[in-house]
N, C-alpha and C positions, 0 to 999 in steps of 0.2 A: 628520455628514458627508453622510447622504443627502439632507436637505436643498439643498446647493450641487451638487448632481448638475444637476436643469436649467438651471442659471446655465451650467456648467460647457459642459455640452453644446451649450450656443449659442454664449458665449463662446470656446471653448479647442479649435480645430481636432485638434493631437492627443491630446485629450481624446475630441474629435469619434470620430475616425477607431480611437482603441484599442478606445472600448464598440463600433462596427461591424465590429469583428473577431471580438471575443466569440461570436458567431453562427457563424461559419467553421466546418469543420471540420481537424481539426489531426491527422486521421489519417494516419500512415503505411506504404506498404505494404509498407516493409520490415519492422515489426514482426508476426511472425507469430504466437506468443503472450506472456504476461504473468503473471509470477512477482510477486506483491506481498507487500514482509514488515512483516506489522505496522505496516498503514496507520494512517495517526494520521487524529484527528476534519475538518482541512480536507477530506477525499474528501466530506464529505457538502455541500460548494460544487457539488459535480457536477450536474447537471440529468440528473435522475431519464431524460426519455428521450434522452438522449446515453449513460446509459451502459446503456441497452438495445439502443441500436443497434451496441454493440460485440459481433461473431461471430468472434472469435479468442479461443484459450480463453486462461483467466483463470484462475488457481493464487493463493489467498491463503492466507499461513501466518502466524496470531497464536496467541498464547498466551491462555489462560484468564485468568491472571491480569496481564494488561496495564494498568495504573492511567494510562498514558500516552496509550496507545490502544484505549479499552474495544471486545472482541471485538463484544458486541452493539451498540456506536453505530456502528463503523468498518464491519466486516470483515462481521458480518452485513447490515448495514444495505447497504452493498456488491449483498450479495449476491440482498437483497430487490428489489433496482434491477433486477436482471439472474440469475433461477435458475440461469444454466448456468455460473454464475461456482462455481468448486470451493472451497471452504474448509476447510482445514485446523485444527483446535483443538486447541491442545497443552493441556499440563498446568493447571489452577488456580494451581499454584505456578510458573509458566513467565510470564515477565516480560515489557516493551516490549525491555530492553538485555540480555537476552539474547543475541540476534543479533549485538552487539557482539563485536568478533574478543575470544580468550581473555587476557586481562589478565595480568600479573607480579603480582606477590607488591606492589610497590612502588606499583603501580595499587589493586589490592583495599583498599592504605591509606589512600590522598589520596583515591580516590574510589568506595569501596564502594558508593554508592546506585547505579552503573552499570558496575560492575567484580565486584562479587562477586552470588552468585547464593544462592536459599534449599537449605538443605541436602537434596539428592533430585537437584538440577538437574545435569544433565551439558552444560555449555555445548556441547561439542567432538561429545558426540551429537547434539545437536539441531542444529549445523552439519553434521555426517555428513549427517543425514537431510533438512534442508532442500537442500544440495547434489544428494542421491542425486532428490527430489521433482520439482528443477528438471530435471534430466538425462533424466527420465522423461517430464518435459511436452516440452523440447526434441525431443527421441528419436523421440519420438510424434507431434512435428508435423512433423519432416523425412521420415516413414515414409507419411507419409498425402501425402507431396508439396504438403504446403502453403507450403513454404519457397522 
């Protein structure tokens, strides 16, 4: 595929015109901080100083054991981008679907690999506490009058 990239870019105006968007920046200033759950491996697309020059806090909440979105490629790596980014690390046994709303009895059967949880896991806490996380980063930045 990267091959046809300079063909591309001579021939294909909006071809042309998307990769000279790329560059842009795509901030905006209504976002005042940033709650991220269980970033999956495409953030690591990001360019390294783009996401240093973000100065709005940053709250990331993955689990230990995410097989979906590994803590250390996604969420640390994240955070190796940019120190003042906050990372939260749940349990080893705390999943990517987790985060998923609480499932029925009917759900946990058709599709347990993302409806049921390992025995320890309290989905409906870890939504408690990621809610109460968020509320506290909100909280904190409408206090500081960055809002």
């Amino acid at each position: 595929l990267a091959d046809h990239i300079p063909r591309l870019y001579r021939e294909s105006r909006q071809f042309r015109e998307s990769m000279d968007r790329h560059s842009k920046s795509y901030q905006d200033s209504r976002v005042k901080a940033v709650v991220s759950i269980a970033p999956a491996p495409p953030v690591r697309a990001f360019e390294p100083h783009s996401l240093q020059e973000i100065a709005i806090p940053v709250h990331i909440i993955v689990g230990r054991g995410d097989t979906e979105a590994p803590f250390d490629e996604c969420a640390l790596w994240l955070q190796k981008q940019n120190a003042a980014f906050d990372v939260d690390l749940l349990d080893t046994n705390v999943g990517h679907y987790v985060f998923l709303p609480e499932a029925t009895e009917t759900g946990k059967k058709l599709e347990p690999s993302i409806c049921s949880d390992p025995d320890g896991v309290d989905r409906r806490a870890i939504h408690d506490n990621t809610v109460a996380a968020t509320e506290q980063l909100f909280r904190r930045v409408i206090e500081k009058g960055l809002s």
